[in-house]
Backbone and ligand atoms as CSV (ligand in chain L), in Angstrom:
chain,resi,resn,atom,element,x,y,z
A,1,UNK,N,N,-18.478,3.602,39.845
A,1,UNK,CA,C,-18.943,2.244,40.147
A,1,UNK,C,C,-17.761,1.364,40.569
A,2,UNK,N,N,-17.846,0.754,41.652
A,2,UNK,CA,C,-17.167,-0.109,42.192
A,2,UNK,C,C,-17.442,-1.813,42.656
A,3,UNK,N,N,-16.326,-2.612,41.637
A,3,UNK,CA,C,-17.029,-4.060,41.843
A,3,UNK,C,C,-15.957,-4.573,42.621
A,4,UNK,N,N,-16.653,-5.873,43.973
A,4,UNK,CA,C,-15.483,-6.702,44.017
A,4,UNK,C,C,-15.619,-7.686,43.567
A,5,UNK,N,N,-14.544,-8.671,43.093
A,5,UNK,CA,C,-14.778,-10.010,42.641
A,5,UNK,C,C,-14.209,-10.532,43.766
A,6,UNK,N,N,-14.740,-11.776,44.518
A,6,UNK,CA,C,-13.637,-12.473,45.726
A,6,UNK,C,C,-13.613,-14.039,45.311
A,7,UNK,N,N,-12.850,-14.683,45.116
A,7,UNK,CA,C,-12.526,-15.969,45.150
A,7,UNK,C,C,-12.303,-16.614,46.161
A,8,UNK,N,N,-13.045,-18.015,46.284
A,8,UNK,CA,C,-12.439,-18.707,47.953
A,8,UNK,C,C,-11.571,-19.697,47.261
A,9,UNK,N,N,-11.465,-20.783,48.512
A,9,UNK,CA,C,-10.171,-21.928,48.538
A,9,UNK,C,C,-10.413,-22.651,47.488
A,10,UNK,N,N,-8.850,-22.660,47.404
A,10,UNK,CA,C,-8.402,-23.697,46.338
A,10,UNK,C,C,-8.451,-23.152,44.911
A,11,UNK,N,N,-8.967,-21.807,44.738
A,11,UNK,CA,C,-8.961,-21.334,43.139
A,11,UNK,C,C,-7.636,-20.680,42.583
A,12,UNK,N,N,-6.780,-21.080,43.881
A,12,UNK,CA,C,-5.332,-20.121,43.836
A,12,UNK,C,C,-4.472,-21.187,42.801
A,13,UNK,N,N,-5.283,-22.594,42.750
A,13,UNK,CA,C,-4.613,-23.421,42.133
A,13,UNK,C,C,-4.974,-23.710,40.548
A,14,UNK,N,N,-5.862,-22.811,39.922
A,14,UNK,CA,C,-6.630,-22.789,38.880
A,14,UNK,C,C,-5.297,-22.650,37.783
A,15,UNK,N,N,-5.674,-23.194,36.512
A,15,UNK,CA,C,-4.215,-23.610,36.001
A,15,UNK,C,C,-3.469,-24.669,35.980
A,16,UNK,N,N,-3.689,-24.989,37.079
A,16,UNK,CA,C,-2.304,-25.924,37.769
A,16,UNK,C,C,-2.710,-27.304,38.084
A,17,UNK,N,N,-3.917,-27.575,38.598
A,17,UNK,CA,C,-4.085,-28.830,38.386
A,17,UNK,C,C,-6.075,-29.191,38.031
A,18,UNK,N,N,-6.165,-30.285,38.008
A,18,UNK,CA,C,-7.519,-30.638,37.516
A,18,UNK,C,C,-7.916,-29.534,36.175
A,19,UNK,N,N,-7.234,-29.796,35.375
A,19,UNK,CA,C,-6.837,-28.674,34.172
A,19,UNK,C,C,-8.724,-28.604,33.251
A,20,UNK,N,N,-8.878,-30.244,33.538
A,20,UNK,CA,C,-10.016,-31.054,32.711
A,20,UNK,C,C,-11.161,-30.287,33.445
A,21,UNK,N,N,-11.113,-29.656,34.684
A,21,UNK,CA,C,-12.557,-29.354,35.301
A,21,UNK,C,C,-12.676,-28.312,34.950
A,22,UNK,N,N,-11.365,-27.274,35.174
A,22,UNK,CA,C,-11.359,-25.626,35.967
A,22,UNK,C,C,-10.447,-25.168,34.272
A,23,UNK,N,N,-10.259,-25.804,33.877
A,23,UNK,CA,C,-9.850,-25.003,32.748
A,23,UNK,C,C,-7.677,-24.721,33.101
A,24,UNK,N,N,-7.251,-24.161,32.076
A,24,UNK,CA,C,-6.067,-23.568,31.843
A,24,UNK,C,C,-5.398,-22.234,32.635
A,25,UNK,N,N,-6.792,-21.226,32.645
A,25,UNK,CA,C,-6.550,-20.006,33.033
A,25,UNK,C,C,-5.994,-20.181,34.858
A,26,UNK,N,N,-4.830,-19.513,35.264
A,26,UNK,CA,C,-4.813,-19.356,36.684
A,26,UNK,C,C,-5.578,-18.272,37.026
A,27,UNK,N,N,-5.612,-17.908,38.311
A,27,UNK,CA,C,-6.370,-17.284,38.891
A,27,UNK,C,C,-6.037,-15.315,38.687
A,28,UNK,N,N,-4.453,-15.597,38.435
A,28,UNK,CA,C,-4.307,-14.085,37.977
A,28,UNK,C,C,-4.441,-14.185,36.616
A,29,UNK,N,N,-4.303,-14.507,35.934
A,29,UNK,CA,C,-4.801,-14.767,34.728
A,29,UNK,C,C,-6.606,-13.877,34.575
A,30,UNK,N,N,-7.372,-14.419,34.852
A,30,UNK,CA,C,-8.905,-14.066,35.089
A,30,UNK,C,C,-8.634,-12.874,36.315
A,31,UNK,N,N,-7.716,-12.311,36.926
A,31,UNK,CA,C,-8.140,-11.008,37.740
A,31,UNK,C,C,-7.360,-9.870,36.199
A,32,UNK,N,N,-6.119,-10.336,35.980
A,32,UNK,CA,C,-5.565,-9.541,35.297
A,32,UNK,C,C,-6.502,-8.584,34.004
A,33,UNK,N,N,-6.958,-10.275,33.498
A,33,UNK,CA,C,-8.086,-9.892,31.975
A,33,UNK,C,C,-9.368,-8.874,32.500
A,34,UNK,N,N,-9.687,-9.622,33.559
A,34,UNK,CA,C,-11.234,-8.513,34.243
A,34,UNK,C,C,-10.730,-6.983,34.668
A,35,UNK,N,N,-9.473,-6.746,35.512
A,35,UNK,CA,C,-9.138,-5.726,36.026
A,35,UNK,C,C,-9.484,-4.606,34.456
A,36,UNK,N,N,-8.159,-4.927,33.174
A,36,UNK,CA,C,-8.165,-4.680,32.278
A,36,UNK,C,C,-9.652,-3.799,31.621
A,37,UNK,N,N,-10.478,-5.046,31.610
A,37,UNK,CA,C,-11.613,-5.016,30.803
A,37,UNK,C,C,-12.168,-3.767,31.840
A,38,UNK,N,N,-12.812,-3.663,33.037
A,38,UNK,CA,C,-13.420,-2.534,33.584
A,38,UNK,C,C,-12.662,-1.151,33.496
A,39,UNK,N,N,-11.423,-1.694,33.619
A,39,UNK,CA,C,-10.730,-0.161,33.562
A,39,UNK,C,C,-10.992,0.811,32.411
A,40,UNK,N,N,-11.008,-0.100,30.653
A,40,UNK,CA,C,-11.375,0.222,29.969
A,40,UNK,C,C,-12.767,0.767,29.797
A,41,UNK,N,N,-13.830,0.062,30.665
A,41,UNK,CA,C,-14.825,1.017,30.762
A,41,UNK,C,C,-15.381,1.234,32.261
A,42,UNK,N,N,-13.870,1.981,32.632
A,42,UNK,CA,C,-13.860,3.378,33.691
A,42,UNK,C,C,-14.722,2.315,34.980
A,43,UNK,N,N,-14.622,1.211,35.267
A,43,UNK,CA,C,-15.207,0.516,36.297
A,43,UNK,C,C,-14.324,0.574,37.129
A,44,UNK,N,N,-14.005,0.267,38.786
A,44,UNK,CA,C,-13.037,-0.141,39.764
A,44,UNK,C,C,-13.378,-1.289,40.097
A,45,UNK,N,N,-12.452,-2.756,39.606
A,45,UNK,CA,C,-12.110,-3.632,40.171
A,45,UNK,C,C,-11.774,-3.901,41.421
A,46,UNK,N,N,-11.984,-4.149,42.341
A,46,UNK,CA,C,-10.741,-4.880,43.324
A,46,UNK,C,C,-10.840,-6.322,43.290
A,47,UNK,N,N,-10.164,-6.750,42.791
A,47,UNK,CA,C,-10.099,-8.639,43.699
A,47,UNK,C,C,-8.955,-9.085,44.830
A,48,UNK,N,N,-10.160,-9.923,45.503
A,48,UNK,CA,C,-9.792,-10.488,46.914
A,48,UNK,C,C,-9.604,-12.364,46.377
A,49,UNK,N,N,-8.744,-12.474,46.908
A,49,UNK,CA,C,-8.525,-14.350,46.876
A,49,UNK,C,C,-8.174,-14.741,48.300
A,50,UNK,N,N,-9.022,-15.612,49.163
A,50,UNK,CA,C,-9.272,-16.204,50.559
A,50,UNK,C,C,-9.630,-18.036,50.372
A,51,UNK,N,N,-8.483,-18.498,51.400
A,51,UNK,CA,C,-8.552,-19.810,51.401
A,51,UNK,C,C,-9.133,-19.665,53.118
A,52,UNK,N,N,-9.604,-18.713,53.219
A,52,UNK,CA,C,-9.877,-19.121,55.034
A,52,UNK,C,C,-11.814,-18.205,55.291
A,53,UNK,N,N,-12.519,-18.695,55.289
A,53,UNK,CA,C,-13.377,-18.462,55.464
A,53,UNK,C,C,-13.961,-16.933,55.908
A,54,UNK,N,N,-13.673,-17.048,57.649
A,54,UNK,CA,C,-13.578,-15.944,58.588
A,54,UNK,C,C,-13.062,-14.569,57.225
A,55,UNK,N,N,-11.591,-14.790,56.458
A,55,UNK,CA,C,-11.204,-14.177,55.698
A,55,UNK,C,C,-12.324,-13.563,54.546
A,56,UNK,N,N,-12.871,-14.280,54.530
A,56,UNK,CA,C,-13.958,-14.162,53.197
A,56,UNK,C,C,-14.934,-13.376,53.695
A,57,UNK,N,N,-15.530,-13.594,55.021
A,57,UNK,CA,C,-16.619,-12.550,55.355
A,57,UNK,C,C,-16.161,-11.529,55.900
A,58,UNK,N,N,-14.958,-10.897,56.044
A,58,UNK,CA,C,-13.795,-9.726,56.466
A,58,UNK,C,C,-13.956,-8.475,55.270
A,59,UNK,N,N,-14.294,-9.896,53.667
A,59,UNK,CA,C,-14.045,-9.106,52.636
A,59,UNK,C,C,-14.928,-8.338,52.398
A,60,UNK,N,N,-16.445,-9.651,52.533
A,60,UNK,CA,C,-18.002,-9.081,52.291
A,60,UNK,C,C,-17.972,-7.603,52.938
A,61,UNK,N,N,-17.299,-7.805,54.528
A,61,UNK,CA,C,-17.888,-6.484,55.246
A,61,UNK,C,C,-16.748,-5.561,54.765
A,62,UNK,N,N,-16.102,-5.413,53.923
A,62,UNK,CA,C,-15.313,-4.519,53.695
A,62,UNK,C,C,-16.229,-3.776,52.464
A,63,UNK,N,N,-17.269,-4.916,51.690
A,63,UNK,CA,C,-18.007,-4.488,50.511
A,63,UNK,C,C,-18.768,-3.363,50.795
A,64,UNK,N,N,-19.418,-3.788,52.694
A,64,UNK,CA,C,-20.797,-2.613,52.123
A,64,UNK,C,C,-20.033,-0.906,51.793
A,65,UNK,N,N,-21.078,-0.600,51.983
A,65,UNK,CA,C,-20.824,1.200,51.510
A,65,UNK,C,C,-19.711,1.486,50.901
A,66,UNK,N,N,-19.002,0.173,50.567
A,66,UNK,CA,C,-17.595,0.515,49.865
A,66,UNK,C,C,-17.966,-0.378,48.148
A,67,UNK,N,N,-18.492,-0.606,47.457
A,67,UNK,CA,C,-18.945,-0.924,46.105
A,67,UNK,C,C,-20.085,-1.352,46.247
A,68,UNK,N,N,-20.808,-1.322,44.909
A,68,UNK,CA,C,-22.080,-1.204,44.033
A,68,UNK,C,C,-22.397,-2.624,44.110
A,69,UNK,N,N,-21.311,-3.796,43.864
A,69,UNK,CA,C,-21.757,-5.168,43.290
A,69,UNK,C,C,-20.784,-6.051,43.928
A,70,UNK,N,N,-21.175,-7.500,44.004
A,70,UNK,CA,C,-19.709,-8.215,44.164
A,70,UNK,C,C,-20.360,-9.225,43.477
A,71,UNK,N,N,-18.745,-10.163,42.265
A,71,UNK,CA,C,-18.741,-11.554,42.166
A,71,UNK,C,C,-17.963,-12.288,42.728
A,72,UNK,N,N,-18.959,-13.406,43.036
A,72,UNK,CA,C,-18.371,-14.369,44.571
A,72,UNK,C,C,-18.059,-15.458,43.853
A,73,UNK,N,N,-17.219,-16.158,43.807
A,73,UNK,CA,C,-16.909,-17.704,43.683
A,73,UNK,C,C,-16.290,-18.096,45.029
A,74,UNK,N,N,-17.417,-18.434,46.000
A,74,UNK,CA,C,-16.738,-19.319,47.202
A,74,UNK,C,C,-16.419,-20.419,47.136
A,75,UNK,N,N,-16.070,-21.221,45.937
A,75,UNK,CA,C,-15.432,-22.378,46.181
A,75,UNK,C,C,-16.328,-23.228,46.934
A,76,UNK,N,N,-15.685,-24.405,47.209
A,76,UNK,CA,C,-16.606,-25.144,48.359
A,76,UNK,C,C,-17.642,-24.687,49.277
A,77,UNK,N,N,-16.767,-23.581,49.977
A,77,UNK,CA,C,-17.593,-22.903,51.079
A,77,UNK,C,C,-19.192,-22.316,50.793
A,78,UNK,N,N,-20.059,-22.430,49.233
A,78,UNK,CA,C,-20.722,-22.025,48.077
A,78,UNK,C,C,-21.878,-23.147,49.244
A,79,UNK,N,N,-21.111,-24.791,49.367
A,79,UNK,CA,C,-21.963,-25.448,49.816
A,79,UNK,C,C,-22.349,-26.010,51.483
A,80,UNK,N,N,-21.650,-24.939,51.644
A,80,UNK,CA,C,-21.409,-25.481,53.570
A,80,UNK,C,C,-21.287,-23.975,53.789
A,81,UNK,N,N,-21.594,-22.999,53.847
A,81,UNK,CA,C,-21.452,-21.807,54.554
A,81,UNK,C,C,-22.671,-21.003,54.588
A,82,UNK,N,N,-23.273,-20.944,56.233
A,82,UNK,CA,C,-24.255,-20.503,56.157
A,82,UNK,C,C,-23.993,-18.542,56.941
A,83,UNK,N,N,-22.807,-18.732,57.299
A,83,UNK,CA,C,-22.025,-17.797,57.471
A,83,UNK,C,C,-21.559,-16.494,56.515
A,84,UNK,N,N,-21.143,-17.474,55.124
A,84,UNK,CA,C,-20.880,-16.595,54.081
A,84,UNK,C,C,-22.083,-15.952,53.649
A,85,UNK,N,N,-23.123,-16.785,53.493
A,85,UNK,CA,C,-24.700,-16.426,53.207
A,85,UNK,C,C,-24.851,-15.401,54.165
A,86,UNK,N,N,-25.296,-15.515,55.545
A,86,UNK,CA,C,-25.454,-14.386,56.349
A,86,UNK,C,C,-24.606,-13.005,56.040
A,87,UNK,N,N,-23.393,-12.714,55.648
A,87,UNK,CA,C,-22.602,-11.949,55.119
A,87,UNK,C,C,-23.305,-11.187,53.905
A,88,UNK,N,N,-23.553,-12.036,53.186
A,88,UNK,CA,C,-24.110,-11.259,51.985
A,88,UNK,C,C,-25.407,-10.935,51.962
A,89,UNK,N,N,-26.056,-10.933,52.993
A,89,UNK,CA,C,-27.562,-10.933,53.273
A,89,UNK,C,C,-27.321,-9.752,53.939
A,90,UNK,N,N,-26.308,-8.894,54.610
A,90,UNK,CA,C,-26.253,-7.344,54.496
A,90,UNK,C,C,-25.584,-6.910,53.540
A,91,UNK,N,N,-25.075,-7.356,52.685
A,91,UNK,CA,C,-24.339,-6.454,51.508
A,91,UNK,C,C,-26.205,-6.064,50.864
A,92,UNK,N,N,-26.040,-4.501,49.792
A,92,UNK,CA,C,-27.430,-4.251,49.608
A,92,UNK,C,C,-27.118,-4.170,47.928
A,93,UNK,N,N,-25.907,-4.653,47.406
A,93,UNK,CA,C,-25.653,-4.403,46.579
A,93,UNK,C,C,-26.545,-5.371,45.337
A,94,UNK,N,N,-25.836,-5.781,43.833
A,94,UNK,CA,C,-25.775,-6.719,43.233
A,94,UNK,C,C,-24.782,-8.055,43.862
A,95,UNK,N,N,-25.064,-9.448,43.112
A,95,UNK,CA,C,-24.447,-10.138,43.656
A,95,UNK,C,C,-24.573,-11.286,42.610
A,96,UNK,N,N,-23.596,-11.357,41.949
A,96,UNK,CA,C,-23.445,-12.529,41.052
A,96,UNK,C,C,-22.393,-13.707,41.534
A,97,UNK,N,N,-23.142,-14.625,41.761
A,97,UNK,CA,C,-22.438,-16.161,42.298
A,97,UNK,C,C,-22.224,-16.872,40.213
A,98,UNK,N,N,-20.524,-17.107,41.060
A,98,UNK,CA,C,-19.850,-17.508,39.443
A,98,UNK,C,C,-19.066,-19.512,39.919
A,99,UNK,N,N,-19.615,-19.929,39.270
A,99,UNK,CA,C,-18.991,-21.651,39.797
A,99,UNK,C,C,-18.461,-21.622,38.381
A,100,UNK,N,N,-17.242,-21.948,37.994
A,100,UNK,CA,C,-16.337,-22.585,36.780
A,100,UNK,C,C,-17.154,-23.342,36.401
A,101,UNK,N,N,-17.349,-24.513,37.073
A,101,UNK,CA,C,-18.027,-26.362,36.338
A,101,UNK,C,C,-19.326,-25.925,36.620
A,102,UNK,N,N,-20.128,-26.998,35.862
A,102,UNK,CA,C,-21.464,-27.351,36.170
A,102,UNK,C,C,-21.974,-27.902,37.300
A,103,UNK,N,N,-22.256,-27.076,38.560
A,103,UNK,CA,C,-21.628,-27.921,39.906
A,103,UNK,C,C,-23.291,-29.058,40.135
A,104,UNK,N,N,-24.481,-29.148,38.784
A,104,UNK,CA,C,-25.326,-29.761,38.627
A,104,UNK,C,C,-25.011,-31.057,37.703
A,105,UNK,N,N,-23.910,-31.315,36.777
A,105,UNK,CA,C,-23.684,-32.085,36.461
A,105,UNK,C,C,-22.490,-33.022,37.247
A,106,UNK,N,N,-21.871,-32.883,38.835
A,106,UNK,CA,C,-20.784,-33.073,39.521
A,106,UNK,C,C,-21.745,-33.917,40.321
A,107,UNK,N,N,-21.110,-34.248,41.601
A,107,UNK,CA,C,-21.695,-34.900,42.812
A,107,UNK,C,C,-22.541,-33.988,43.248
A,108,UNK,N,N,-23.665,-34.838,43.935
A,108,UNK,CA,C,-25.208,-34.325,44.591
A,108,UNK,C,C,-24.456,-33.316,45.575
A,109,UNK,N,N,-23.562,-33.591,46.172
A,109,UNK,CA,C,-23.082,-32.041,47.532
A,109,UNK,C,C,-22.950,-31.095,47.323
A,110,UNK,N,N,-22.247,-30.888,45.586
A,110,UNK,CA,C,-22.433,-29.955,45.174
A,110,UNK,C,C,-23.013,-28.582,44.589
A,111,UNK,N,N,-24.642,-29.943,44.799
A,111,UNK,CA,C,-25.909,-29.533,43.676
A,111,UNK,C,C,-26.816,-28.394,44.814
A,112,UNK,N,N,-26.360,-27.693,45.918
A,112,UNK,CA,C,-27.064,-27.003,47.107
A,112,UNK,C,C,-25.729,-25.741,47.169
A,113,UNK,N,N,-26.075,-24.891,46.880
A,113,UNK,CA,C,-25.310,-23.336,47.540
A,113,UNK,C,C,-26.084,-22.456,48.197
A,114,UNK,N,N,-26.014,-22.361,49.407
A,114,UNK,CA,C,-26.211,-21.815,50.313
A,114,UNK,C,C,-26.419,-20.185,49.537
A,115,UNK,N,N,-25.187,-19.811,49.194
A,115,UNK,CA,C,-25.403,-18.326,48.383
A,115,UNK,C,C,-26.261,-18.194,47.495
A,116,UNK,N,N,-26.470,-18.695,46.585
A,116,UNK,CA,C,-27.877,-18.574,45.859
A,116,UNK,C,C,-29.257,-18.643,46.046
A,117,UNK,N,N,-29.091,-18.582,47.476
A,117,UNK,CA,C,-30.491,-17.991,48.281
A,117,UNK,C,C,-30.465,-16.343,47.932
A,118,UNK,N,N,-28.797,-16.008,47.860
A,118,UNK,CA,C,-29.331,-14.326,47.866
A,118,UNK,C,C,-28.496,-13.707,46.828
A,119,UNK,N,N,-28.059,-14.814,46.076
A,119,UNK,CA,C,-27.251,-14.071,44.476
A,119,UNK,C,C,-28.469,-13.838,43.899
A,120,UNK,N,N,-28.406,-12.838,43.254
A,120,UNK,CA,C,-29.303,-12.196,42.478
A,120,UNK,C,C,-29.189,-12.968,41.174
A,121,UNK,N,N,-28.352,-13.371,40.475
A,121,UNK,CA,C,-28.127,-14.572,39.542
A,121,UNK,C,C,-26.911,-15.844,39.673
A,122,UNK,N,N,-26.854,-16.601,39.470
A,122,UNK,CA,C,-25.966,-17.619,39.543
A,122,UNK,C,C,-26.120,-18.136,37.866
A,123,UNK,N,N,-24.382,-18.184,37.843
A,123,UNK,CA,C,-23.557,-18.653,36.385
A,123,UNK,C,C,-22.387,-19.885,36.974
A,124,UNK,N,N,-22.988,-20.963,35.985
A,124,UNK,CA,C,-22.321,-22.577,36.378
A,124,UNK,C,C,-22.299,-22.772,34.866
A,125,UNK,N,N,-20.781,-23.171,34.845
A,125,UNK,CA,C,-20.377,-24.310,33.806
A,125,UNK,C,C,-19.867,-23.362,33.139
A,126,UNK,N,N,-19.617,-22.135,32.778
A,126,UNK,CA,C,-19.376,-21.326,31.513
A,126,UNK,C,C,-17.818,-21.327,31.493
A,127,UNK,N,N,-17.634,-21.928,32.585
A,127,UNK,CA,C,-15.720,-21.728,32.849
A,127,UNK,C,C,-15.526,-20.213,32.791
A,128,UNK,N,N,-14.176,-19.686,32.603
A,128,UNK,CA,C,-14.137,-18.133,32.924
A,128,UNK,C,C,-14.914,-17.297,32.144
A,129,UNK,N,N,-15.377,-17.948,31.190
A,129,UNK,CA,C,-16.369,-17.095,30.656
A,129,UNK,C,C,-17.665,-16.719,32.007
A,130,UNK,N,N,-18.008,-17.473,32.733
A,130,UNK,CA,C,-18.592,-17.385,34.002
A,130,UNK,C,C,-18.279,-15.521,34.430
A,131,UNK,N,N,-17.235,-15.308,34.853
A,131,UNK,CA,C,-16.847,-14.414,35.319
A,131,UNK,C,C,-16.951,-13.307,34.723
A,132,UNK,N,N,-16.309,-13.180,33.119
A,132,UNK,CA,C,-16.389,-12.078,32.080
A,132,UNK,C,C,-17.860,-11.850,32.321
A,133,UNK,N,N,-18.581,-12.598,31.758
A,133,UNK,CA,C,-20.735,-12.618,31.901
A,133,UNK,C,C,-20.708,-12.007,32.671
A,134,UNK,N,N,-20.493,-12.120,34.162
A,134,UNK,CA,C,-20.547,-11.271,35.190
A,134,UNK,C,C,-20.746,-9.819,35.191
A,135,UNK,N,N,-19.401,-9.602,34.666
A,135,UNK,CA,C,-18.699,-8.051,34.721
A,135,UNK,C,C,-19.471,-7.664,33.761
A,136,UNK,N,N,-19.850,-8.323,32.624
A,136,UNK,CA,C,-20.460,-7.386,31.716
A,136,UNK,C,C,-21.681,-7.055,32.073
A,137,UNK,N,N,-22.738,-8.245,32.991
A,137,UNK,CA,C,-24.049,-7.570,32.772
A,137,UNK,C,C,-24.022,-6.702,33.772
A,138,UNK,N,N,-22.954,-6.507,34.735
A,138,UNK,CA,C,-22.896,-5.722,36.278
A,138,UNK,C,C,-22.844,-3.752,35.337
A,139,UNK,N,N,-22.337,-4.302,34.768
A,139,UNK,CA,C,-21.280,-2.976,34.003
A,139,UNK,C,C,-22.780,-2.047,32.777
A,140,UNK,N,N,-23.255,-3.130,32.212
A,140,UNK,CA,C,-24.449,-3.184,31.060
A,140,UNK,C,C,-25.111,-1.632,31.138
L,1,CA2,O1,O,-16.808,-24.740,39.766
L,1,CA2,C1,C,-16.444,-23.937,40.631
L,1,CA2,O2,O,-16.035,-22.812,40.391
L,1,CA2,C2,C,-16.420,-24.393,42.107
L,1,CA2,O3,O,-16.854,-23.293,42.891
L,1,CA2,C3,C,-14.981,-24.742,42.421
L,1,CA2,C4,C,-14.813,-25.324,43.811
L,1,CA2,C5,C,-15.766,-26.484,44.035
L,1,CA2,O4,O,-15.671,-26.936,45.374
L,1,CA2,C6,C,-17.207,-26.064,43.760
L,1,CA2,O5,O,-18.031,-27.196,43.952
L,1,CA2,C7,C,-17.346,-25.562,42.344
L,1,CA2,C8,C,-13.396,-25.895,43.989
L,1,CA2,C9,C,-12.332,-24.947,43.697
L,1,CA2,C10,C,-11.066,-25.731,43.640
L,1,CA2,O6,O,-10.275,-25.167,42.642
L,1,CA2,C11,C,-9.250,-25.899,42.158
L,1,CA2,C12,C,-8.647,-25.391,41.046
L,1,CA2,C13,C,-7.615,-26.098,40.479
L,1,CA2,C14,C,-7.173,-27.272,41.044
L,1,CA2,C15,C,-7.777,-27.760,42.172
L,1,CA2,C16,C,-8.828,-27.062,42.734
């Protein structure tokens, strides 16, 4: 079994600033702990981190016939990409959409993701626990 996790823009800065939204953990921080955790039960990780869009659907198409599942945190692009959506609308896999914050308790722009037309579940607010949830029920 093979998962990818891909992160979009701006999560490269996780840690480092807006500490109060996104939490403490940087971004290798949460690949390091997940890599860990699947290896231990015999899963293949890969994570991808993309601040450029085009980049992000490079990754999707790198997904098909090449892993079982992907978790997506596109960042912004979650609410303006109808592109990234089209992308994952040929992946045939699983597909768990992971947002850090409650992007329902934030500003209304936030409150529309395009991807959760075709995530099979969406996880908001849990902070990196978001992500762990992920892996585990992918893995279950
Ligand atoms: O809550 C999430 O995970 C988001 O996907 C994060 C995106 C935001 O645009 C979405 O509405 C919700 C922003 C990622 C920016 O990450 C930063 C991390 C640290 C410091 C600054 C930005």
């Amino acid at each position: 079994m093979k998962i990818f996790l891909i992160n979009g823009p701006n999560l490269n800065f996780l840690g480092q600033r807006q500490t109060n939204i996104y939490g403490f953990n940087t971004l290798t921080d949460i690949e390091t702990f997940l890599i860990k955790k699947a290896k231990n039960l015999k899963v293949k990780l890969e994570c991808y981190h993309s601040n450029y869009e085009g980049h992000i659907i490079d990754i999707i198409h790198r997904a098909y016939n090449n892993c079982n599942s992907i978790i997506i945190n596109a960042g912004a692009y979650s609410h303006t990409s109808i592109t990234i959506l089209d992308a994952l609308n040929i992946f045939n896999g699983t597909i768990i959409e992971v947002h850090i914050s409650n992007i329902y308790n934030r500003e209304t722009f936030r409150h529309k993701s395009f991807i959760s037309k075709r995530a099979n579940a969406v996880i908001s607010g849990l902070g990196v626990y978001g992500y762990i949830s992920a892996l585990n029920y992918l893995i279950k």
